[in-house]
N, C-alpha and C positions, 0 to 999 in steps of 0.2 A: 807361118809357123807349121812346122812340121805335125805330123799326128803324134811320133815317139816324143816331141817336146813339149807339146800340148798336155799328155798321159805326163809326165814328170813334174808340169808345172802345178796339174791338180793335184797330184801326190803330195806338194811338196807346200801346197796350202791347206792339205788333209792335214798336213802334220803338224803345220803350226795351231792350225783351229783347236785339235785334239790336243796340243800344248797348250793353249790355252784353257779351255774346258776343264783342263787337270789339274792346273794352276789356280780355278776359281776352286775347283772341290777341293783341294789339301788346302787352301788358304778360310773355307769355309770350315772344315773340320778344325783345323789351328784356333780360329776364332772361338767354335764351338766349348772346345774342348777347354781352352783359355777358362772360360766365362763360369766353365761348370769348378773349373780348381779355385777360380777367384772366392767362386759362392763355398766350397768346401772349407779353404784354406782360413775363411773369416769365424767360420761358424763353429769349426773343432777346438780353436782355443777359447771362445765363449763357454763351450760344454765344459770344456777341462779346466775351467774356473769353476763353472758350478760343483763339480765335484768333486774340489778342493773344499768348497762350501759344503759340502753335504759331511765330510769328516769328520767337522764337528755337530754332527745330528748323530742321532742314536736310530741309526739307520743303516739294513746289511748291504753293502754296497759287494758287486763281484767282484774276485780276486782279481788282481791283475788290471781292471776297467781304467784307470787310469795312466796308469804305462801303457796299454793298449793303444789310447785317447790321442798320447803323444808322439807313439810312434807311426799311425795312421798319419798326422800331421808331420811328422818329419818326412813322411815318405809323399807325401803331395807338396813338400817345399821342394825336395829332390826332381819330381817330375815336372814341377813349372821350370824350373832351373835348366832341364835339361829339352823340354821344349822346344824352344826356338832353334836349335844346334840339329834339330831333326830333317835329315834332308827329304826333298822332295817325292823321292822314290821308295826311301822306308814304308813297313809296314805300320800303323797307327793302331791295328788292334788292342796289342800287350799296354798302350798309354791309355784304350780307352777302356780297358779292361779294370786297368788301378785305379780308375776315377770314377766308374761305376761301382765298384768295390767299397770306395772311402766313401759313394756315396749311401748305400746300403748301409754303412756303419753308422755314420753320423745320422741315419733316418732312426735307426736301433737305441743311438745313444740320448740322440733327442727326446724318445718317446718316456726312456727313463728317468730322463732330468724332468719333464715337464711334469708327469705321474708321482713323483717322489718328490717335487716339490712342492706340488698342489695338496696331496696328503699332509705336506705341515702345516705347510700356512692357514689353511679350511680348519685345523682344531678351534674352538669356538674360543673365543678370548675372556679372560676376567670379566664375569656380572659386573655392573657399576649400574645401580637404578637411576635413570637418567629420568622417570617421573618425580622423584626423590627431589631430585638437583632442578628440576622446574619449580617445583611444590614450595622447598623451600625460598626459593627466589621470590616466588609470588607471596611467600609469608613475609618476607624482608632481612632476612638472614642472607647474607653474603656466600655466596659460595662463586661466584662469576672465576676466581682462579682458579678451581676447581674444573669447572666447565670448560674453559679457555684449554687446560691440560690435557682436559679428557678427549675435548675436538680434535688439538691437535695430534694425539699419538693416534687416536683413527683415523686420523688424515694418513701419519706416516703408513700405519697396518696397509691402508688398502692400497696404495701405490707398493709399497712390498708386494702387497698378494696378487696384485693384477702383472707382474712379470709371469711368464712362462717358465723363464728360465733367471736364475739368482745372479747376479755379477755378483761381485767381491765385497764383502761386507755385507749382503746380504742378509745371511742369518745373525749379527750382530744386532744388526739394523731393525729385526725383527724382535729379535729377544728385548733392545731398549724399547720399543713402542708398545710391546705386550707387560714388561717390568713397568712404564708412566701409568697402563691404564690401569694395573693392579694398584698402586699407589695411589690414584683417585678414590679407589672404591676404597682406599684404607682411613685415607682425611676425610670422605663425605662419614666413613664410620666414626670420627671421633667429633664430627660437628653431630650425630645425632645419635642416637641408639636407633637398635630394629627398632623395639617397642613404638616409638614414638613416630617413628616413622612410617611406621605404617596408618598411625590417625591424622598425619598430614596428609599423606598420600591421599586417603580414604577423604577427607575433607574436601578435595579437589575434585573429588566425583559428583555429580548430579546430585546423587541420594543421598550425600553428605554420609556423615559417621555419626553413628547412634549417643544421644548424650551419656550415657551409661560407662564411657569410653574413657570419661572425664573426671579420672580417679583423682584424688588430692595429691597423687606422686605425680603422676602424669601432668596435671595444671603445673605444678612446680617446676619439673623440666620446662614445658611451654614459657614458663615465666622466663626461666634462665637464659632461654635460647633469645627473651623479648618477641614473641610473635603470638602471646595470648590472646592481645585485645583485637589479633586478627581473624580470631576463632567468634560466630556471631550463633545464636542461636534459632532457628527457623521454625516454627511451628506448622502442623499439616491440621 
């Protein structure tokens, strides 16, 4: 082998090698870039449900934030679309400019959805005295449906409130489980009055309730409710 064929043969395995080499980077970039619209393209219609959810809150949302929402997303369906059809030689910057872009957005829009939902949900839910709902149980008064109601819309509350972010029916969902637990605290109010509930309650305690407590109205409710002869008297 000549020297001039020897110099042409390395050349000419410089130049596949660095084919090669270019071939891994634009197919690494491809993948990259791929992975980063996959993660965008899922997460912008999540947002843009919540803040169809937020519509019906009494909350000042930005002009525009939802058209915005959608067309950030139309424009990262166009670029996966057009992806693949990208030849080898193209410049990649301008694709990975718009997905840094939509990612910046969707980091902006997040922050809002998570902040502006956690401020509703954290409002503190309808009082319902759950010592009350013990108190009377342990006197013999039925309330267990009561209970059973009250468990489960706190159950629904805090699976609401532990999302970040609201899907669809959301605030529905919320408003029915804060509407159940208001209604408990309305039926434990017509199984007792405050008054009275408050010398069961206080019965429950260590130091009991003062006999003094035990007006002839008060006995008579106790009667009504049937949980007097569970009232005992203790001497110190």
């Amino acid at each position: 082998m000549t020297l001039r064929s020897t110099i042409q043969h390395l050349r000419a395995y410089a130049d596949v090698a660095n084919d090669e080499h270019r071939v891994k980077v634009r197919t690494g970039e491809f993948a990259e870039l791929s992975a980063r619209l996959a993660s965008s393209m899922k997460e912008l219609p999540a947002l843009n449900t919540a803040l169809r959810e937020f519509a019906q809150l009494d909350v000042d949302l930005p002009p525009g934030r939802e058209q915005d929402a959608v067309q950030v997303a139309d424009s990262l369906r166009a670029l996966a679309a057009e992806l693949p059809s990208l030849g080898g030689e193209q410049n990649l910057d301008l694709a990975k400019e718009r997905v840094r872009s939509a990612e910046r957005y969707a980091s902006q829009l997040r922050a809002f959805v998570v902040d502006t939902w956690q401020a509703h949900v954290n409002q503190p839910p309808p009082a319902v005295n759950v010592d009350l709902i013990d108190a009377l149980a342990q006197g013999g008064v039925d309330v267990e449906e009561i209970r059973d109601a009250l468990e489960t819309a706190r159950a629904h509350l805090l699976a609401i409130s532990s999302r970040s972010v609201p899907d669809r029916g959301s605030v529905q969902r919320h408003r029915d489980a804060i509407e159940s637990i208001r209604r408990c605290g309305e039926q434990l109010g017509r199984v007792v009055d405050p008054d009275i509930a408050e010398g069961i309650v206080g019965s429950q305690e260590p130091s009991g309730i003062p006999l003094t407590w035990f007006t002839p109205e008060r006995l008579e409710k106790l009667r009504a409710l049937g949980i007097l002869d569970r009232f005992h008297v203790r001497l110190r």
